[in-house]
C-alpha positions, -999 to 999 in steps of 0.1 A, spaced: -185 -538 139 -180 -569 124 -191 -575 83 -193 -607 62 -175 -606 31 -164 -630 1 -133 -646 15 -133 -669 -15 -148 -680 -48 -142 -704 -73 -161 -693 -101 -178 -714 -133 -171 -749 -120 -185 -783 -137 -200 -811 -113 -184 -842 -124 -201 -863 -101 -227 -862 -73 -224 -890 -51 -260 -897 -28 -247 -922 -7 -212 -904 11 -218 -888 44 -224 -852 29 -202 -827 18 -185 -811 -16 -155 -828 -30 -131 -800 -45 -94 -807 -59 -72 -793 -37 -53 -779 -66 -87 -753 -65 -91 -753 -28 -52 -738 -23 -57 -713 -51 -92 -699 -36 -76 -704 -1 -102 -730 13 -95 -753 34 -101 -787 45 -136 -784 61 -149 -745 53 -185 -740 50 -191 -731 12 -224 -717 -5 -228 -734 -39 -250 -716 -64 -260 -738 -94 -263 -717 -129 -283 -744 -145 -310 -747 -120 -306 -719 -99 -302 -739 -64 -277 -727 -33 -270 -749 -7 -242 -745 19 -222 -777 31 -183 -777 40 -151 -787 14 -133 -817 15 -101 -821 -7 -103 -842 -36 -66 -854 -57 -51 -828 -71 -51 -818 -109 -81 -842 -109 -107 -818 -114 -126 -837 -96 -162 -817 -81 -183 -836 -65 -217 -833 -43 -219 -856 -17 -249 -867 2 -282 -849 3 -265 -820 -15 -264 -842 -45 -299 -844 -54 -297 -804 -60 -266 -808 -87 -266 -824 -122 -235 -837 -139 -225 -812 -161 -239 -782 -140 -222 -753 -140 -212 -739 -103 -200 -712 -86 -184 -716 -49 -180 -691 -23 -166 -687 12 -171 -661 32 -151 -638 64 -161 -622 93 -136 -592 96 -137 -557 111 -156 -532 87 -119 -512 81 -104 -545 77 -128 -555 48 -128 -521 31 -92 -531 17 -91 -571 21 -89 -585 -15 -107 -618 -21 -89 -652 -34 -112 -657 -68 -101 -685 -90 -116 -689 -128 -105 -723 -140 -107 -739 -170 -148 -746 -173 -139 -777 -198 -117 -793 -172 -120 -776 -139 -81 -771 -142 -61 -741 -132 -48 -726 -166 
């Protein structure tokens, strides 16, 4: 039997911009995507704590150490700059498999995005 876990979460995030006109998608630096192990591409849930929205699109790197987070396309009507997010990624794995698999969870720096 196969279960979906959290593969990867990148909690308490601020949007620092939300961008209506780029061709969909979540920008994340890639200093966060390599420490929560997401990569170029993933589908990612993003659950707004100011406004209570999810939405799912897919990760695309931003420069690193930037901070950057960003909402692109229709995703960025749901978002607010200044919201605070969390993003997860999820795994299909085989139910023994999960019972032990540990999760890549990252808690930057809410101020700045930044790993501390």
């Amino acid at each position: 039997m196969q279960v979906t876990v959290v593969k990867s979460k990148i909690h308490r995030v601020k949007v620092t911009g939300a961008d209506l006109n780029y061709i969909g998608s979540i920008t994340i630096d890639e200093d966060l995507m390599d420490a929560a192990n997401i990569i170029e591409g993933e589908k990612v849930q993003i659950v707004n704590n100011n406004n209570g929205e999810r939405l799912e699109t897919y990760a695309i790197p931003g420069p690193r150490n930037s901070g950057e987070i960003t909402l692109n396309g229709a995703a960025a009507r749901k978002v607010a700059v200044g919201d605070i997010l969390i993003l997860i990624c999820y795994g299909m794995m085989d139910i023994e498999e999960a019972k032990s698999f540990k999760p890549s969870l990252v808690f930057p720096n809410e101020a700045n995005n930044k790993l501390n």
